[in-house]
N, C-alpha and C positions, 0 to 999 in steps of 0.2 A: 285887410285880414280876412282869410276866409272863417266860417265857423259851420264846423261839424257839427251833427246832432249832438255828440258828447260836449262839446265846447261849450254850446248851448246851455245843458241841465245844466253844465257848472256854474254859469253864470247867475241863472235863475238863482241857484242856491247861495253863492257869494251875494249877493246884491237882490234883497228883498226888496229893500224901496221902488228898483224897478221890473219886480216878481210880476205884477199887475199886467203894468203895460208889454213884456214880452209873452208874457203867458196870451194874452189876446192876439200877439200878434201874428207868435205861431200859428195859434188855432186858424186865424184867418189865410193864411197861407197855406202850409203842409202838415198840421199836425194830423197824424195818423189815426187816432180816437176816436172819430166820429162814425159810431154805428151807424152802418147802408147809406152815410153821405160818400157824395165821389165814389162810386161806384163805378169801375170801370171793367167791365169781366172782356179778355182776349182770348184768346186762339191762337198760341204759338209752337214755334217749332224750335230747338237748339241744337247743334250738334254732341253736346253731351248728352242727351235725351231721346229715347226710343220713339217716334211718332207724335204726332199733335200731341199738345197738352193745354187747361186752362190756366189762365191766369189772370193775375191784377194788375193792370200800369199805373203805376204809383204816379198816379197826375198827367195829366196830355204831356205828353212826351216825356216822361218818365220811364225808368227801367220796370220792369218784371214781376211779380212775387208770384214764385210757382205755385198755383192751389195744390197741385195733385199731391206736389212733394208735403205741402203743411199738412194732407190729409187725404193718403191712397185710394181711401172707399169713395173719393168724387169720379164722377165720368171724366173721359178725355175729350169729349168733345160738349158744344155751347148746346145741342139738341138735346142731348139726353139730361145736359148739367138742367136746364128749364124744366124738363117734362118731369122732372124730381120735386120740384117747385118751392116749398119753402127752406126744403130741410137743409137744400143745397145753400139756398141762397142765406140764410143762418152761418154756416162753415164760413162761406165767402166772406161774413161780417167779420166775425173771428178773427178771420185771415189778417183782415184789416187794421184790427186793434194789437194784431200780437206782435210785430217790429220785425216780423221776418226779415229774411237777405232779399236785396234787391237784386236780380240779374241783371246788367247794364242794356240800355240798348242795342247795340253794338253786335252783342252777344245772341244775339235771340233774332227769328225770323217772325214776323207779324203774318197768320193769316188770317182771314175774313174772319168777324166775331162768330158769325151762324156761317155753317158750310150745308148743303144736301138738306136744303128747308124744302118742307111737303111742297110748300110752292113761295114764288116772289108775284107777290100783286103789285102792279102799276093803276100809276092815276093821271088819264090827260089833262093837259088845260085849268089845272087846280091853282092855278096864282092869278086873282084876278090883271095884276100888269101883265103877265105873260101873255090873257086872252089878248089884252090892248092893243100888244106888238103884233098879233095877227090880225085884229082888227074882228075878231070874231066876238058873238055873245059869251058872256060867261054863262059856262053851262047849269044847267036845272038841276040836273042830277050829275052822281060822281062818274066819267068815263072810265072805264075800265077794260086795264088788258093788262098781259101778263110775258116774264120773261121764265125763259127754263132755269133750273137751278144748277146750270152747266158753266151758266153765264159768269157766274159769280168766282170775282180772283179775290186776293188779300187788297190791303191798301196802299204798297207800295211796289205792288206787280204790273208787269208793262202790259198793256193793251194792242193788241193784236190787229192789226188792218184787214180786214180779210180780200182777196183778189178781187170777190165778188162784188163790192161796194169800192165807189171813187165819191161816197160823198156821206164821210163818217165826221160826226157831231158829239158836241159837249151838252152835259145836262146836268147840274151837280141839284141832289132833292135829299130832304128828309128824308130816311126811312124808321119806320115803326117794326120794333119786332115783336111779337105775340109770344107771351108767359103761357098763357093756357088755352086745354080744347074748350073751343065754345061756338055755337049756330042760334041763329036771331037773339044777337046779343041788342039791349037796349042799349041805346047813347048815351044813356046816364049809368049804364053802368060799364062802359067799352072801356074805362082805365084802369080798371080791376084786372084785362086780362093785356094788358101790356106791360112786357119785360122792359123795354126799355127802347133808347132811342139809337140810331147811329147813323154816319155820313155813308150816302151813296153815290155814284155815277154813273145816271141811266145814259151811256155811250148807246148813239143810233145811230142805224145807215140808214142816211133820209130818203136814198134813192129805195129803197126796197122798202121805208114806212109806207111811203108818200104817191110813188108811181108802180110798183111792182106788186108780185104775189095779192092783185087784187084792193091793194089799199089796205088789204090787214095789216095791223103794225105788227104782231107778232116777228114774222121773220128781222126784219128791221134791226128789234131789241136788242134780238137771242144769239148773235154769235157769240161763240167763245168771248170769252173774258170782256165781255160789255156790260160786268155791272162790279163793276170795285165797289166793296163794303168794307170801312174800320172809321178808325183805328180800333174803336172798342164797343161794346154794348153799353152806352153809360146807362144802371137803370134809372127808370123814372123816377122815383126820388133823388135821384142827384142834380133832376133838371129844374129848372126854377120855376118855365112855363116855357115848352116845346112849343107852343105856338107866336113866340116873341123871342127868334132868333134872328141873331143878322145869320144872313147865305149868302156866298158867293164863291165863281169858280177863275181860277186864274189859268191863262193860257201862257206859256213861258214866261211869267210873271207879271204880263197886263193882268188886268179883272176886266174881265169881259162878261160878268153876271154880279148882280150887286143888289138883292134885296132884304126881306125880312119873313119869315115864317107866318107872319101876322098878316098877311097878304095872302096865303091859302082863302080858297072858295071853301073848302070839306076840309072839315079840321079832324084830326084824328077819329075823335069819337064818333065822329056821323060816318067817317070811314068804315069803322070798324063795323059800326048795326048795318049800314049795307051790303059788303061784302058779306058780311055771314047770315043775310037771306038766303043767299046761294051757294054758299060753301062754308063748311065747318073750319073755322081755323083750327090749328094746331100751334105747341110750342113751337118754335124757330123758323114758324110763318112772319114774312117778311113784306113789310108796303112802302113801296116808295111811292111817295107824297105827292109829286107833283115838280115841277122845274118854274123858277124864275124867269125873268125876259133876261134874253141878251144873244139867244144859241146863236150858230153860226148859219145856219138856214135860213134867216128873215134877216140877215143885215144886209144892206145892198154893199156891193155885188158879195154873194151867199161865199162863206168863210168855212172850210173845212179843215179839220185835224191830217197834220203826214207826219212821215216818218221821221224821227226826232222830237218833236213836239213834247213840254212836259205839261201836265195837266196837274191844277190842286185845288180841290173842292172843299172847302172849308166852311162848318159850320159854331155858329158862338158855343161854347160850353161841352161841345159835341169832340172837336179836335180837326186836321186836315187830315184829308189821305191827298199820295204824290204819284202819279201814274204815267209813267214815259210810254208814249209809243211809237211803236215798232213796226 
């Protein structure tokens, strides 16, 4: 028998004796109520709908609830919906509690949670296995470089090969996204200015990290569509502890990367007081964390992405994004 929500309350109310135990159980699965738990803010698109809009997905892999339609006066986009900071994210709670329509997924196109963020920070070398696999020291300090914000597609948008690279790579990382402006932020207070957390995948062309343009990673990063971000922003109250996640990225359904968050060298908050020695974050500033051991570069004989290939980057609590390419 299936049971709808409606099917549901009625039973609760027919059948007190077992009021208790359903009542817990909902909660613990899908009930809707719980003020900024499961928070999940998107970036979609529908064709009944005039351009990007936000929204809520009602549970990793869940349909829809359009914010903008529950409440006009919000932004259509994740940068401006941030840089509003609480009042937005208030609405959002609302949203939550009030039993809106679900849009199916089916229905609805997923783009990237943050689109045209001031910038995307990168972190090398931040998983102490990952140093292992190369055999290098785990670094003192946090490596840093950075991808344009050109890079960035949705989480179920194909990945582009570009002509110029024959030795394009998997990387699925954490990323952090940044709630508010702030420069020499302290580590003990770096989780006050983070919105929240989402799956990323820094795709590299290792021939261009590694032997070209100098060795600077930048070109490497930044071609088009080399950084899928979603499925959603879950904010940081929804996560339990962003530094005790399983990660891992499946290559047409192998896992061929397989760690845990807890294995970063620079956890979030030391991230965040470094980087903003040198640069002022802003909302819908975005940091990917660092990559797990497994890429295709260090396996012998070295393992590269072509055309057909599907990619899915999955992290615990966070959700997967699926990224074919092309």
């Amino acid at each position: 028998m299936q049971w709808g929500f409606p099917a549901l309350v009625v039973t609760l109310m027919l059948f007190p004796v077992r009021k208790r135990l359903l009542t817990a159980l909902l909660h613990a699965q899908w009930w809707p109520f719980q003020p900024s738990r499961h928070m999940r803010l998107v970036q979609f698109q529908a064709p009944h709908l005039m351009g990007p809009h936000l929204g809520l997905e009602s549970g990793s892999g869940g349909g829809v609830i359009n914010l903008n339609a529950f409440d006009p006066t919000l932004p259509k986009t994740m940068v401006e919906f941030l840089e509003q900071g609480e009042s937005t994210l208030s609405a959002a709670r609302r949203a939550l509690a009030a039993q809106l329509p679900v849009l199916p997924r089916s229905e609805v196109t997923f783009l990237a949670p943050v689109t045209r963020p001031d910038k995307v920070v990168c972190v090398g070398m931040n998983y102490v296995d990952h140093c292992k696999e190369q055999n290098v020291p785990v670094p003192k300090e946090p490596i840093i470089f950075s991808k344009f914000a050109s890079s960035i597609v949705g989480p179920y948008d194909e990945i582009v090969l570009p002509p110029e690279s024959q030795e394009v790579d998997w990387e699925v990382e954490l990323a952090v996204v940044i709630g508010k402006k702030g420069k020499h932020i302290k580590a003990t207070d770096a989780m006050a200015y983070v919105a929240g957390f989402t799956v990323a995948h820094d795709v590299s062309a290792r021939d261009w990290q590694m032997r070209r343009n100098g060795k600077q990673w930048l070109l490497g990063k930044t071609f088009d569509t080399f950084c899928p971000l979603g499925p959603a922003l879950v904010t940081k109250d929804s996560v339990a502890d962003p530094h005790n996640l399983k990660i891992c990225c499946r290559v047409n359904g192998e896992v061929v990367q397989s760690s845990n968050t807890n294995q970063m060298v620079f956890k979030t908050e030391e991230l965040i007081a470094w980087v903003s020695q040198f640069v002022t974050v802003y909302p819908g500033d975005t940091i990917l964390t660092g990559t797990p051991p497994g890429v295709g570069v260090f396996r012998k004989p070295p393992v590269f992405l072509k055309k057909g290939d599907e990619v899915q980057c999955e992290i615990e609590e966070l959700g997967v994004i699926i990224n074919k390419v092309v």
